[in-house]
C-alpha positions as CSV (number, residue, x, y, z in Angstrom):
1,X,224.4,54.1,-63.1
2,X,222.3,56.6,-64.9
3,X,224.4,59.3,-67.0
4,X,222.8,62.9,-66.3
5,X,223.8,66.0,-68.5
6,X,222.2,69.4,-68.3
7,X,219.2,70.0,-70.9
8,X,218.8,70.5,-74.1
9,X,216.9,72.9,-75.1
10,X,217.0,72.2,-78.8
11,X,216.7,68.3,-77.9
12,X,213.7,69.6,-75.9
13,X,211.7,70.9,-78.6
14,X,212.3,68.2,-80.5
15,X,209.8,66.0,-78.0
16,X,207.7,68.7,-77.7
17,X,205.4,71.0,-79.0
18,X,202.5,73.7,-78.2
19,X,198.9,73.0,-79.2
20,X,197.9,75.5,-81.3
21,X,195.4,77.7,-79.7
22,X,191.4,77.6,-81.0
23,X,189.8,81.0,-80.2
24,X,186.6,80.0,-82.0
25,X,184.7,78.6,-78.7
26,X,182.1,76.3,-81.0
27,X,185.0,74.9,-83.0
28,X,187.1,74.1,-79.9
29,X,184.2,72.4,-78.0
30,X,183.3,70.4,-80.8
31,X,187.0,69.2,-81.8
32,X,187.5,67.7,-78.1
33,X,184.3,65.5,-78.5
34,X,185.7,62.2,-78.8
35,X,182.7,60.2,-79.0
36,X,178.8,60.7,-79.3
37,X,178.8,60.8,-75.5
38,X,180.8,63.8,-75.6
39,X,178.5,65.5,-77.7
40,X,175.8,64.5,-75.1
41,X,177.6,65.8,-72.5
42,X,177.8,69.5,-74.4
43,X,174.5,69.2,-75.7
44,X,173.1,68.6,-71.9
45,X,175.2,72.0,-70.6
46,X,173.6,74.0,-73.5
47,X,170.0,73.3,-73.3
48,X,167.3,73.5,-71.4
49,X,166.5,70.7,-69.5
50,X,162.9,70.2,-71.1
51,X,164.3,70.2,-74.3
52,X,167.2,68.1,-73.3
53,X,164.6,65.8,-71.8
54,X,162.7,65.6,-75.0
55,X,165.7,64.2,-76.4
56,X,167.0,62.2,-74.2
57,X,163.8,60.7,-72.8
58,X,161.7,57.4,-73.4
59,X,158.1,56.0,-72.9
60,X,158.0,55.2,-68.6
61,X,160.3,53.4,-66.9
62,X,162.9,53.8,-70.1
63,X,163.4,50.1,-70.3
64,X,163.2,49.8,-74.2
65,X,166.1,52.1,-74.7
66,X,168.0,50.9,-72.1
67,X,168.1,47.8,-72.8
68,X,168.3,48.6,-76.8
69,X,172.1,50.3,-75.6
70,X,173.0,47.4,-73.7
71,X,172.4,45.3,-76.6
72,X,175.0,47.1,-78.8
73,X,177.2,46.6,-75.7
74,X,176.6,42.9,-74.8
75,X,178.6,41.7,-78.3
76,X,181.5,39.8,-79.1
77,X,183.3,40.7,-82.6
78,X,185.7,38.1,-84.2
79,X,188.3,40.3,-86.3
80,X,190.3,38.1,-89.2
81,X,194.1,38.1,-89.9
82,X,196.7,39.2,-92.0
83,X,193.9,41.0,-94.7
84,X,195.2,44.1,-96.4
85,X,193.1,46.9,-95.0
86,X,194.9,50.3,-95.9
87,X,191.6,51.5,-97.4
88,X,188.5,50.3,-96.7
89,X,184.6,51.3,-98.3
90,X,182.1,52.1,-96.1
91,X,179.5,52.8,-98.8
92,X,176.1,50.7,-98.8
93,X,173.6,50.6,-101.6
94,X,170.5,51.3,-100.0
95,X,166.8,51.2,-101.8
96,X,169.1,51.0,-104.9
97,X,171.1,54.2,-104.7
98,X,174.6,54.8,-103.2
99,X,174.8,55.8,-99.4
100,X,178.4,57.3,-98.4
101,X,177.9,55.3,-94.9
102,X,175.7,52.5,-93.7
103,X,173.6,55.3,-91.9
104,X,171.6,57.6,-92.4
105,X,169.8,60.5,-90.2
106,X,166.5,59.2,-88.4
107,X,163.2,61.1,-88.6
108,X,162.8,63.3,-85.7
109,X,160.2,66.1,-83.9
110,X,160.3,69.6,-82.7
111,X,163.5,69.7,-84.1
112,X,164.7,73.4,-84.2
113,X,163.5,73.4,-80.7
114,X,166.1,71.3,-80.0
115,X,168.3,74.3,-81.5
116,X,167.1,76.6,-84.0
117,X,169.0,75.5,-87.2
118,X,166.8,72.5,-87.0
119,X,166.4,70.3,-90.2
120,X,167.8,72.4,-91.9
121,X,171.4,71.7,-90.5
122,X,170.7,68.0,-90.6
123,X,169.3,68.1,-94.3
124,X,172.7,70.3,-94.8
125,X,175.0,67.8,-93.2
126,X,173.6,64.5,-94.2
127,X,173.9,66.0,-98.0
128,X,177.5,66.9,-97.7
129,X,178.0,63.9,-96.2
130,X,176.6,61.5,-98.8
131,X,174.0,60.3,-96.1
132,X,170.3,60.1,-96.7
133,X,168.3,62.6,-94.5
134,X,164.6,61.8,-93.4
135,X,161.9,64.5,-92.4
136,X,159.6,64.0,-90.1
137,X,155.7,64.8,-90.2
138,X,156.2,66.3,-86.7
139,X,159.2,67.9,-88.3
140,X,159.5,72.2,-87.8
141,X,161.1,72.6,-91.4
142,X,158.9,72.6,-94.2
143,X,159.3,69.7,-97.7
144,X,160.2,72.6,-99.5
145,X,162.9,74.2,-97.1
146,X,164.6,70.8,-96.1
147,X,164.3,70.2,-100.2
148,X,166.3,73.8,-100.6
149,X,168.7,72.3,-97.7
150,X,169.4,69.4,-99.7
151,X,169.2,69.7,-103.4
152,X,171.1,66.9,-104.5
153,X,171.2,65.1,-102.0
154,X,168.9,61.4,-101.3
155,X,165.3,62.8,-98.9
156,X,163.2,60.6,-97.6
157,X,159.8,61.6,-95.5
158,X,158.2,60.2,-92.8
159,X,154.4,59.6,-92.4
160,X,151.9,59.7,-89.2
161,X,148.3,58.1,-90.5
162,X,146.4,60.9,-89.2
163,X,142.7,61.3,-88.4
164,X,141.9,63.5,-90.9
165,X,143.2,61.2,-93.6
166,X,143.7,64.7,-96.0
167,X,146.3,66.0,-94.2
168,X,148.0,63.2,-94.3
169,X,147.5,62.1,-98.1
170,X,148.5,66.1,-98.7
171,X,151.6,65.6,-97.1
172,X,152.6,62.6,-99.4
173,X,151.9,64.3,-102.7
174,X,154.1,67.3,-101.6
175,X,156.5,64.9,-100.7
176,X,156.4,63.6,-104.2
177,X,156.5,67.0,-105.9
178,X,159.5,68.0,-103.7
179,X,161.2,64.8,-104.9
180,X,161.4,63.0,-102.1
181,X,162.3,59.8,-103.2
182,X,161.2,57.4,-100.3
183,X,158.0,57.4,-97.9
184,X,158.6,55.8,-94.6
185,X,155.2,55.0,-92.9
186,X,155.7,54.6,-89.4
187,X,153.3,52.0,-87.8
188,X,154.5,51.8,-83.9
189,X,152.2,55.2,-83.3
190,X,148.4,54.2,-82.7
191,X,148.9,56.6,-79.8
192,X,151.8,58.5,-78.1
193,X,153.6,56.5,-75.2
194,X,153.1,58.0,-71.9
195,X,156.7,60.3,-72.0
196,X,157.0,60.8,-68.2
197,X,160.0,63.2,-68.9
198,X,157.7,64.9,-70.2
199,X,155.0,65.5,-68.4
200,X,157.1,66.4,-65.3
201,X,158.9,69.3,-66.9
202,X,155.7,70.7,-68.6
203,X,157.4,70.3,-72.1
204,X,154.5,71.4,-74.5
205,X,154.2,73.9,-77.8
206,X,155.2,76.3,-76.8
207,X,157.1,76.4,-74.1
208,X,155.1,76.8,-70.7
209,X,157.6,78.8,-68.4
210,X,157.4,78.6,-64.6
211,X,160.1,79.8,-62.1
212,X,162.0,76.4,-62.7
213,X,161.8,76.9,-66.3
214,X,163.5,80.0,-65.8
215,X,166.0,79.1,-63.2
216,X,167.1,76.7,-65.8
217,X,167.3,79.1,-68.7
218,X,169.6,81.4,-66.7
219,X,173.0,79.5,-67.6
220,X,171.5,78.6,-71.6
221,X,170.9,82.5,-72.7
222,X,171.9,81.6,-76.5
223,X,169.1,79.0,-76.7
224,X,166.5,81.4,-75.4
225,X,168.3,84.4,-77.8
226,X,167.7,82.4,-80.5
227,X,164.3,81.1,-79.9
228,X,163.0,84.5,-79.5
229,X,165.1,86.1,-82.7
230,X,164.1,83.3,-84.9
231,X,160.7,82.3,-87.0
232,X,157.7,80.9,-85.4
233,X,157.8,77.3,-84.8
234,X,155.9,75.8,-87.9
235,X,154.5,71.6,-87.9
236,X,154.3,71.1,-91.7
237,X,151.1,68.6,-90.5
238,X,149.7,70.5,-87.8
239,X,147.3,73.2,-87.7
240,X,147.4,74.0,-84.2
241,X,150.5,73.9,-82.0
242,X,149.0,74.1,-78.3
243,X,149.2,71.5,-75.9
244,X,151.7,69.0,-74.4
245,X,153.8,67.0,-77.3
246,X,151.7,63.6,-76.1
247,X,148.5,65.7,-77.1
248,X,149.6,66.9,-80.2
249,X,150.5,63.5,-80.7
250,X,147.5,61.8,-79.8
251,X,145.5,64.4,-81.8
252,X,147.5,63.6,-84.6
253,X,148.0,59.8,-84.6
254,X,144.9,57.4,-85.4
255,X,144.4,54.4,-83.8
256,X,141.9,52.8,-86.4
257,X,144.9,52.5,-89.1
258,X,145.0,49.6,-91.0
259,X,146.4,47.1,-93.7
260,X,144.1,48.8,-95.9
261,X,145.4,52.4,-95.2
262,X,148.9,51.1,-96.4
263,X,147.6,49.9,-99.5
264,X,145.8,53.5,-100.1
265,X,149.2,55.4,-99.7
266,X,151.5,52.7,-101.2
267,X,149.0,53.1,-104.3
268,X,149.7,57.3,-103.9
269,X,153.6,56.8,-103.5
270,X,155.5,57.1,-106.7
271,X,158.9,56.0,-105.1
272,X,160.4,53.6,-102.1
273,X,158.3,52.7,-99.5
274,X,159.9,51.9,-95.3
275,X,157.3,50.2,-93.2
276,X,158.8,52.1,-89.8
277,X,158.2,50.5,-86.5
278,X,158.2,46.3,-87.1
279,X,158.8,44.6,-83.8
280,X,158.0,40.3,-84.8
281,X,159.0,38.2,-87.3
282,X,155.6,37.7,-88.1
283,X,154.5,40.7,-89.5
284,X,158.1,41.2,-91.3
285,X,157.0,38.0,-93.0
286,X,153.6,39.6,-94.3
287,X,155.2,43.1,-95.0
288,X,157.7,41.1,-97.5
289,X,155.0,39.0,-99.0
290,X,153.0,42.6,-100.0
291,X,156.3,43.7,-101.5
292,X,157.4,47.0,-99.5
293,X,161.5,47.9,-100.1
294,X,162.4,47.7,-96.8
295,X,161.3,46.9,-93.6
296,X,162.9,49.3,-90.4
297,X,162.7,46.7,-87.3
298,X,162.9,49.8,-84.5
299,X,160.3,50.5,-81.1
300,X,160.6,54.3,-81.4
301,X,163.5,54.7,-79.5
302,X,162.1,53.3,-76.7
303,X,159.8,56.3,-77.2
304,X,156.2,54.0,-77.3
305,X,155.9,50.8,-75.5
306,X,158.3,50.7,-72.7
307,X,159.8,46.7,-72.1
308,X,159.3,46.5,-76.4
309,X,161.4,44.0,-78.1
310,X,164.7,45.1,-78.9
311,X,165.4,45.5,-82.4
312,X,168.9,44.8,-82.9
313,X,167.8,41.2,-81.1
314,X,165.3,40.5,-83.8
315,X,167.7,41.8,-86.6
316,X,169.5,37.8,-87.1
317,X,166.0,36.2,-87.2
318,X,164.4,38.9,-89.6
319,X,166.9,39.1,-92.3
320,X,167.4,35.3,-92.1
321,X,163.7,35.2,-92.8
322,X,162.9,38.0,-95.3
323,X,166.9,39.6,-96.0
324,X,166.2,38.3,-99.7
325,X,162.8,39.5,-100.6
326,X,163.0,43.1,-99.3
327,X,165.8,45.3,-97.1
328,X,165.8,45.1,-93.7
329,X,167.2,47.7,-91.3
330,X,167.5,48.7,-87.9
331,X,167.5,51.7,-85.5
332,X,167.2,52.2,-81.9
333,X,170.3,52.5,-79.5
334,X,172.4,53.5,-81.8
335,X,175.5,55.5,-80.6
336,X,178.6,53.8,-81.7
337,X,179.8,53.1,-85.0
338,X,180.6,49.7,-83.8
339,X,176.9,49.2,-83.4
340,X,176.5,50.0,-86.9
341,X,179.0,47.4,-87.7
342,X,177.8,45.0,-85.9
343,X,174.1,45.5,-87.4
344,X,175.4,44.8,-91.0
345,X,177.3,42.1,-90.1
346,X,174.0,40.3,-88.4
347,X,171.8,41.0,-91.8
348,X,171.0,44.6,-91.9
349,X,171.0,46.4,-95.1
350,X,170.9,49.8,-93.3
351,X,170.7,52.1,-89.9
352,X,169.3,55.0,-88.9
353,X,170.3,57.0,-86.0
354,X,168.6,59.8,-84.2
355,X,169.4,60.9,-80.9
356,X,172.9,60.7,-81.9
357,X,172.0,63.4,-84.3
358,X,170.4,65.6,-81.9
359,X,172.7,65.5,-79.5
360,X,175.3,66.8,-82.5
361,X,172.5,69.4,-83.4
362,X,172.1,71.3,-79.5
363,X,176.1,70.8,-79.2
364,X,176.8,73.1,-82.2
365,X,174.1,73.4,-84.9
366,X,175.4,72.5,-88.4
367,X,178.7,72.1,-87.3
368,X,177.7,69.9,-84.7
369,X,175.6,67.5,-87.0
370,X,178.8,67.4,-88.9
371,X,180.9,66.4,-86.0
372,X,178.1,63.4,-85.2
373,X,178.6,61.8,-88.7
374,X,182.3,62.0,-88.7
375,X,182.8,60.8,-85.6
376,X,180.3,57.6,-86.2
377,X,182.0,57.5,-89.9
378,X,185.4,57.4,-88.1
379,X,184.3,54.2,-86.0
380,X,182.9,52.5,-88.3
381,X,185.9,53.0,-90.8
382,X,188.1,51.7,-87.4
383,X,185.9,49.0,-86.7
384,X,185.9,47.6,-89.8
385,X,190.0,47.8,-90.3
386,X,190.4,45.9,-86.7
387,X,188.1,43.3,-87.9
388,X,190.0,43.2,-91.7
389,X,187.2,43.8,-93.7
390,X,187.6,45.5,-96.7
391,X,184.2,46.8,-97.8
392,X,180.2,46.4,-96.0
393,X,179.8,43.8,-97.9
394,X,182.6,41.6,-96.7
395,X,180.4,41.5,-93.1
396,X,178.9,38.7,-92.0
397,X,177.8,36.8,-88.5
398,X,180.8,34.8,-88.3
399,X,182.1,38.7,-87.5
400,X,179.3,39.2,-84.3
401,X,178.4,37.3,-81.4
402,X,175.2,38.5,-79.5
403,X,176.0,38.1,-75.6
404,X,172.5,36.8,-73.4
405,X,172.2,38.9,-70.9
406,X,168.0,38.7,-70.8
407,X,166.7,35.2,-72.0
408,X,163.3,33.8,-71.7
409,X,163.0,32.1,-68.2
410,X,162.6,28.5,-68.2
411,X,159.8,27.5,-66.5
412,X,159.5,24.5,-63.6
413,X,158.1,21.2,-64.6
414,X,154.3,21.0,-64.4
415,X,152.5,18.1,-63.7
416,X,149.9,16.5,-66.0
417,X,146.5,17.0,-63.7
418,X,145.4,13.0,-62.7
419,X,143.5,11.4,-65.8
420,X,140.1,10.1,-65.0
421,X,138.6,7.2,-66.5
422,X,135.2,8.9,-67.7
423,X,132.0,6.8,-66.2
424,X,130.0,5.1,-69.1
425,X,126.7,5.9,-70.1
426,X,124.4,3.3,-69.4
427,X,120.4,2.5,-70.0
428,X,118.5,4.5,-68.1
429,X,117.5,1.8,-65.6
430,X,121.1,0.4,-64.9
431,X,123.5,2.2,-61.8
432,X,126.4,4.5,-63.0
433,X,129.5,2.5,-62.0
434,X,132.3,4.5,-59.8
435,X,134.8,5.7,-61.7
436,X,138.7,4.5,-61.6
437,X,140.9,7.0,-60.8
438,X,144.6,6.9,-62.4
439,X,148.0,7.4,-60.7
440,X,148.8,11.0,-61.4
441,X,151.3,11.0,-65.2
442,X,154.8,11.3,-63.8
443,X,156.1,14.9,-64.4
444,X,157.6,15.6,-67.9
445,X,161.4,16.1,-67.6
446,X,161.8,18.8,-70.2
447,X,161.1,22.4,-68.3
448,X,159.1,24.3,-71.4
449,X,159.9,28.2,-72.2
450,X,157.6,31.0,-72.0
451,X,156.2,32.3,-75.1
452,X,158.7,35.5,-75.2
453,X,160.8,36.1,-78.0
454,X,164.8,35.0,-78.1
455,X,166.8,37.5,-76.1
């Protein structure tokens, strides 16, 4: 039988205790998101849907990303036992200098429209976080600013091949003054991908309103406050801002580039150079034998050629490959620290991670950014404890199983067509014989595969 008594109250407060309350609304927000998916979730209240969109968005149907995601998901980890793990280093060397994390912040567009801190917050936050932070060409912070932002911290610049090849080789020697100390070419771009998202909310530079626009900005006054209380939008590559982003992209991409473009800026580079955008084994195999630093196996986000391979899929056969003649990292899909984890441990030297950032950036600004990298630096540093590895390093592929979920289809058996006996050619004067006709060949009993790459 139970024994009752009457409570406690001192017994009471010894189970229990008040939260303290947070009367500072951004800090309180930002301390309940868990995961990057909460920061989605706060980042897709606060902004307007087009410039949600532009975030969250990818090239048509969104296959590429989605299936990019459900990469990191379909895996299998196999943790060790009884390992001392009561610290663990989640430092990398990347492009031979010291990286806090095995990530770093991805290049990214239109940024402070996004929310107005812009690159600036992430230059900011990757610096105090020991991160590298890349700029984009497309970027709305200037070399100089994001330089300023970041002073001793590592910043790398992203390039767009442009048609008028002086913009883009001005670009690179600023880069260099600023000290920038790694060029990432991006090669995935010949034109922009057909951004449906897009198109349907009339996302352009600047903003195009229309009663929906409106509607939507009712509920999201501090993002419209602060658009119109801040500085011009400013494209440190473009001239002119008008049009849709696909037609500033298109205006600004060239389709002509070539091997012989890289050669021009790797000979104008001074530091690192990132090849941005591989997707086959096959050109990983000629970028390594030209001697770049790294190699960045990634399809945009999903953001160019929708039903692209999926990087994190070509990540085992790469770095198996071409792992010991230059680095090879990986982005795309990224919104776990697990999936970080599980890209080092299946050959990658590095990641990089976008969306994840941005969705940090229209949560809370700086303090949002901030919240991104410690949450992904919290995973990883969990992760890497439940599988008992002590450092990066310790990671290997005896840690990750990739699960098939999409594999190429096997094809049916098909028959060998009959084999004719070909009629001899005789002198002029003599008859052509009939020719013999063979039994068809009996079907071969191995079904061949198609000539798409391993899921």
């Amino acid at each position: 039988m139970v024994k009752r008594q009457f409570p406690n109250p001192r017994e009471l407060l010894e189970l229990m205790s008040f939260k303290k309350p947070e009367f500072d609304g951004k800090k309180r927000r930002l301390d309940a998101a868990l995961t990057i998916a909460d920061l989605r979730a706060i980042a897709q209240r606060r902004t307007p849907k087009a410039a949600f969109d532009y975030t969250e968005g990818a090239a048509e149907g969104e296959l590429s990303l989605l299936r990019a995601r459900q990469a990191f998901e379909d895996i299998e980890f196999h943790p060790s036992i009884l390992r001392d793990v009561s610290t663990v280093d989640t430092s990398v060397e990347v492009l031979g200098g010291r990286s806090a994390q095995p990530f770093g912040i991805a290049p990214t567009g239109f940024t402070r429209l996004m929310q107005t801190e812009g690159e600036i917050a992430g230059a900011g936050a990757a610096g105090a976080a020991g991160i590298p932070f890349t700029l984009s060409t497309l970027g709305t912070s200037s070399i100089e600013d994001v330089k300023a932002a970041n002073p001793n911290g590592r910043n790398w610049f992203q390039l767009y091949v442009m048609r008028q090849r002086e913009i883009s080789y001005g670009l690179v020697e600023r880069a260099a003054a600023a000290g920038f100390d790694t060029l990432m070419f991006t090669v995935d771009t010949p034109i922009a991908g057909a951004r449906l998202r897009d198109k349907r909310n009339g996302f352009s530079i600047p903003p195009q309103l229309t009663p929906g626009t409106v509607l939507n900005a009712i509920p999201r006054p501090w993002w419209w406050f602060d658009f119109i209380t801040t500085p011009k939008l400013e494209f440190a590559s473009l001239s002119s801002t008008g049009g849709t982003v696909g037609e500033l992209l298109n205006s600004a991409m060239d389709p002509s580039i070539d091997f012989d473009d890289l050669q021009i800026v790797r000979d104008m580079w001074p530091g690192k150079l990132v090849i941005k955008g591989v997707q086959n084994l096959e050109d990983s195999k000629r970028l390594a034998d030209l001697g770049v630093d790294a190699i960045l196996l990634s399809n945009h986000g999903g953001r160019q050629l929708d039903r692209a391979p999926i990087p994190f899929h070509l990540l085992p056969d790469v770095a198996r490959e071409v792992g010991n003649d230059t680095e090879v990292w990986v982005d795309t899909g990224i919104m776990n620290g697990a999936d970080i984890v599980a890209a080092m441990a299946l050959g990658a030297k590095f990641t990089l991670v976008g969306r994840a950032y941005l969705y940090g950036l229209m949560a809370g600004g700086r303090a949002g950014v901030d919240r991104t990298i410690s949450i992904l630096s919290e995973e990883i540093a969990r992760t890497m404890r439940l599988l008992e590895v002590q450092n990066v390093e310790e990671l290997s592929p005896k840690h990750v199983t990739q699960l098939q979920r999409l594999a190429p289809r096997l094809l049916p058996a098909i028959p060998d067509a009959p084999v004719r006996t070909a009629t001899k050619v005789a002198a002029p004067k003599a008859a052509a014989s009939k020719p013999a006709t063979a039994k068809p060949a009996a079907a071969k009993p191995a079904a061949r595969r198609t000539t798409a790459p391993k899921a």
